[in-house]
C-alpha positions as CSV (number, residue, x, y, z in Angstrom):
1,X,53.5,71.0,86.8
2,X,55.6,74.2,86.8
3,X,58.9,74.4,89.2
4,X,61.2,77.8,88.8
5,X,63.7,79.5,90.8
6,X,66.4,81.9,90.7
7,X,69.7,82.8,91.9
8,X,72.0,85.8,92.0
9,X,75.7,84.9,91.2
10,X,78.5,87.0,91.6
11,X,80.6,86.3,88.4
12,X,79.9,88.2,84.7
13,X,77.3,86.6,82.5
14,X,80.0,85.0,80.5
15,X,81.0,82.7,82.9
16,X,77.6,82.2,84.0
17,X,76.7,80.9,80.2
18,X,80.3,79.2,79.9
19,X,79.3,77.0,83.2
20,X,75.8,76.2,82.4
21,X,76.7,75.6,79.2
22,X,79.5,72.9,80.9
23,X,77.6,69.6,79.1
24,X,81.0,67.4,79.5
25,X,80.6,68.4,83.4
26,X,77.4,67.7,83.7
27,X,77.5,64.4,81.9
28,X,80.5,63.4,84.1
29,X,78.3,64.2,86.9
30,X,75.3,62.1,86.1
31,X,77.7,59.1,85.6
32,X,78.8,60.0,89.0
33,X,75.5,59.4,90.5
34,X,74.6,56.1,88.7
35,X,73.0,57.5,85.3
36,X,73.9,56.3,82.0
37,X,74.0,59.0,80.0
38,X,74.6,59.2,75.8
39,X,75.3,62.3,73.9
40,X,73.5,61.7,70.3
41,X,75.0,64.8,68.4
42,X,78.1,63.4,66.4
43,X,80.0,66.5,66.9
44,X,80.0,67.0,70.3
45,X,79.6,71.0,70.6
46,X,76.7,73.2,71.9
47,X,74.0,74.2,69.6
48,X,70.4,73.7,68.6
49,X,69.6,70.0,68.2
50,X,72.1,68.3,70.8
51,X,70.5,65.3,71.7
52,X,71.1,63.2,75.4
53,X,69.7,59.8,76.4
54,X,70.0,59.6,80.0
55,X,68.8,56.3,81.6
56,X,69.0,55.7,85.8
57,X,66.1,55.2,88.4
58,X,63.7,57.4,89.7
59,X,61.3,56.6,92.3
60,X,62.4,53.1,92.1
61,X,62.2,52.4,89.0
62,X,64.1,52.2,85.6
63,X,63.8,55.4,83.3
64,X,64.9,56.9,80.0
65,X,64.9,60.2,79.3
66,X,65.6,62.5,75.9
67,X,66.7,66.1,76.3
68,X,67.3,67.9,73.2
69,X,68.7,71.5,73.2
70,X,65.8,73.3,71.3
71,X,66.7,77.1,72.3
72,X,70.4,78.1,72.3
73,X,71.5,82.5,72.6
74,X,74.6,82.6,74.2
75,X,75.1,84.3,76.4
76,X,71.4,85.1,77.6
77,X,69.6,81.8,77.5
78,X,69.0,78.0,76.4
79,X,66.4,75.4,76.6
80,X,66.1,72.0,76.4
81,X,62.7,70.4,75.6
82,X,62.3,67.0,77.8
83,X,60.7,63.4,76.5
84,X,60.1,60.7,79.2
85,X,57.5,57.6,78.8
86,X,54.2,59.5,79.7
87,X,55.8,63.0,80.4
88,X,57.1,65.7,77.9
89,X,57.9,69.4,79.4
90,X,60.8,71.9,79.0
91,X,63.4,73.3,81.0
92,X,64.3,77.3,80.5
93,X,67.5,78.6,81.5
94,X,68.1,82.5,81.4
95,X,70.6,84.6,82.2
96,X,70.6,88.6,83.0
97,X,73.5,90.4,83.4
98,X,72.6,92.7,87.0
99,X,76.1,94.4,86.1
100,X,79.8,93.4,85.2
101,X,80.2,91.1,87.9
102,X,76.7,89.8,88.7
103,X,74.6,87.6,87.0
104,X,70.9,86.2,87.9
105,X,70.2,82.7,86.5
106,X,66.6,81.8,86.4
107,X,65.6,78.1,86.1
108,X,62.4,76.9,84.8
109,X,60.6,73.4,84.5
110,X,57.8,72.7,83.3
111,X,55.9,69.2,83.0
112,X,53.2,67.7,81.4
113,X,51.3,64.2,80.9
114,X,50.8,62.7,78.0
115,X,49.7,59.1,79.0
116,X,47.6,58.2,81.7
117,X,50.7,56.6,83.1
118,X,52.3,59.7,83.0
119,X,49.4,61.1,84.7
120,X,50.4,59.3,88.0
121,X,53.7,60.2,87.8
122,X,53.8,63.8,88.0
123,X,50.5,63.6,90.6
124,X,52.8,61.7,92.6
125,X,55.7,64.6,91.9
126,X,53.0,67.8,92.4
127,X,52.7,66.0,96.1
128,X,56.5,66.5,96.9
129,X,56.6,69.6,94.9
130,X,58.0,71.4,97.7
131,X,60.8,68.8,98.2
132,X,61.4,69.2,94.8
133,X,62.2,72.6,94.4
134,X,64.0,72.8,97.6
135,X,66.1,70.2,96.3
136,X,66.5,72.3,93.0
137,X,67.2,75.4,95.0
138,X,70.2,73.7,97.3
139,X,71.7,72.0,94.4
140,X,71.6,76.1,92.3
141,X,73.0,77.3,95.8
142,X,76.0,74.7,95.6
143,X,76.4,75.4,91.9
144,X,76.5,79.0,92.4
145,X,79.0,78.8,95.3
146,X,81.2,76.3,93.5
147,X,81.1,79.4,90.6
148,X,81.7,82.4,92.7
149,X,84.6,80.7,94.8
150,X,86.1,78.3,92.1
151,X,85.5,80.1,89.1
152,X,84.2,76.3,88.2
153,X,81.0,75.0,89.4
154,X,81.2,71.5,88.8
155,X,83.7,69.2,90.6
């Protein structure tokens, strides 16, 4: 299963990379919605092999994911390759600078089974696909906004 979008945001690529790149925010933020999330790098700062655990629920039941930051080229593009019980997939980030002040951010997911379990799962996600990515797009809308008005996306 592939989702991707894209968004234009008025602030320099720089900023862009410096918010998406914001792991501490985004950590704070998945704590904030009931997640449990553990950073497995001892050091703590962006580069290839970052590791997160992130554990929560999702469609009603108990999950653990592993993200590991497998592409890192500040300030044009990252990606994180994804490990779940029956799913593995990747999520792309890339940034091009439109000019000094505007950036496009282009998000892609993709998904794949690797157990039959995992099989159901993401038949049951292709189903809502559309709520999915119109739930992707609003919360890249609010992060964008946050961005361009704040100068910080995440709250």
């Amino acid at each position: 299963m592939k989702i991707s979008t894209r968004r234009d945001i008025e602030a320099p690529i720089e900023v862009v990379f410096a918010a998406v790149t914001d792991f501490e925010g985004f950590e704070r933020q998945a704590l904030r919605r009931g997640a449990e999330v553990r950073r497995e790098d001892p050091d703590g700062s962006p580069g290839l092999g970052s590791r997160w655990t992130i554990r929560g629920r999702f469609r009603g039941r108990p999950r653990e994911l592993e993200a590991t930051l497998s592409r890192y080229e500040p300030p044009e593009a990252m990606a994180f390759d994804i490990r779940a019980a029956g799913i593995e997939g990747r999520l792309e980030i890339e940034l091009v600078a439109l000019s000094a002040r505007r950036t496009r951010l282009r998000l892609a997911l993709e998904l794949r089974p690797n157990t039959f379990k995992g099989r159901l799962l993401l038949h049951s996600l292709k189903l809502a696909k559309g709520a999915a990515k119109s739930r992707i797009d609003g919360r890249l809308e609010q992060f964008a906004r946050r961005l361009e008005e704040t100068g910080t996306p995440l709250s």
